[in-house]
C-alpha positions in Angstrom: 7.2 -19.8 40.5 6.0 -17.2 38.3 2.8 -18.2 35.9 2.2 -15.4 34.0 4.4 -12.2 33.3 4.0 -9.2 31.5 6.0 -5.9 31.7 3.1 -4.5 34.1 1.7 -7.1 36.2 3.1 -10.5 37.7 1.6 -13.4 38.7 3.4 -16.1 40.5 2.3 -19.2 43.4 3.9 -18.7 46.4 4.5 -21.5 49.0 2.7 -20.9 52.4 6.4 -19.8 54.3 6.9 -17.8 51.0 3.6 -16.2 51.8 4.3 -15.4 55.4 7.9 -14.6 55.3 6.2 -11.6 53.3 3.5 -11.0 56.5 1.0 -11.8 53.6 -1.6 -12.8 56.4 -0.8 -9.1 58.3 -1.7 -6.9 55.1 -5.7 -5.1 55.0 -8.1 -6.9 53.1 -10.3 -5.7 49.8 -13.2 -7.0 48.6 -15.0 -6.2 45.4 -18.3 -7.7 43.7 -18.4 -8.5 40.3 -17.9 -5.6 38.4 -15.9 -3.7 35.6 -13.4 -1.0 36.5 -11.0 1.6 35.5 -7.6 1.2 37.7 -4.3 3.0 37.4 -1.5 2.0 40.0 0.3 5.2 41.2 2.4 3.3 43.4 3.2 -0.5 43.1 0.8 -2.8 44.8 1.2 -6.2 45.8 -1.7 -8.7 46.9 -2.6 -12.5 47.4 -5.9 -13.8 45.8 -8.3 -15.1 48.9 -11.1 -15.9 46.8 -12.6 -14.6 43.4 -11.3 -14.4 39.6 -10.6 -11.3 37.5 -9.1 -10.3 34.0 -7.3 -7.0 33.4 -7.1 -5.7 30.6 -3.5 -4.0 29.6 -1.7 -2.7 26.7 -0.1 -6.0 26.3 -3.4 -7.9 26.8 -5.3 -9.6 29.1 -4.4 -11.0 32.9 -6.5 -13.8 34.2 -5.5 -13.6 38.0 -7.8 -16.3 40.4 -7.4 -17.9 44.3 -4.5 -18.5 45.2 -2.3 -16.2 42.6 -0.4 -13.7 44.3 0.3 -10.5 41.8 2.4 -7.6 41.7 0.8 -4.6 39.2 3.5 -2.2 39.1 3.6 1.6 39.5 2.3 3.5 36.1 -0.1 0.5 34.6 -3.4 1.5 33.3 -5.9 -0.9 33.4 -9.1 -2.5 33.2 -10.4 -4.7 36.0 -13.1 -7.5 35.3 -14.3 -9.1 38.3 -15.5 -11.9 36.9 -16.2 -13.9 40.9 -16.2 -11.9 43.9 -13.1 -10.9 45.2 -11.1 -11.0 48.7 -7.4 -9.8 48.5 -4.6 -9.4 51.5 -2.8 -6.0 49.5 -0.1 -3.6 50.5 1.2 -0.6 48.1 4.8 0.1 47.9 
């Protein structure tokens, strides 16, 4: 089920098999403290929210992402990254 969509970045709830028929649970792990960033995506990433919130800031607006979201931010966004909680993501680039 997707939650929130914009042309850039997607975030949806994926069901546990959903999650592991992606080898979600296989992917590295990144952690960041709370923080502002820069960001932009040369390549498409994907990536499952273990713990933390952040917005990111877009063109088209703002993207509140938090535990349990999974999110795709596709290749060529430009972005802004407020950690807002600490965060602990499973990612993979495409």
């Amino acid at each position: 089920m997707t939650m929130c969509t914009n042309s850039m970045v997607i975030v949806e709830k994926l069901n546990q098999e959903e999650l592991k028929s992606k080898k979600v649970f296989s992917w590295p792990i990144w952690e960041k403290e709370v923080s502002t960033f820069e960001w932009f995506y040369d390549t498409q990433e994907q990536c499952y929210f273990l713990e933390g919130e952040v917005e990111v800031s877009t063109p088209e607006g703002i993207v509140h992402i938090k535990q349990g979201d999974f999110v795709t931010f596709k290749k060529g966004l430009s972005c802004t990254w407020h950690v807002l909680k600490d965060v602990r993501k499973h990612y993979q680039f495409k």
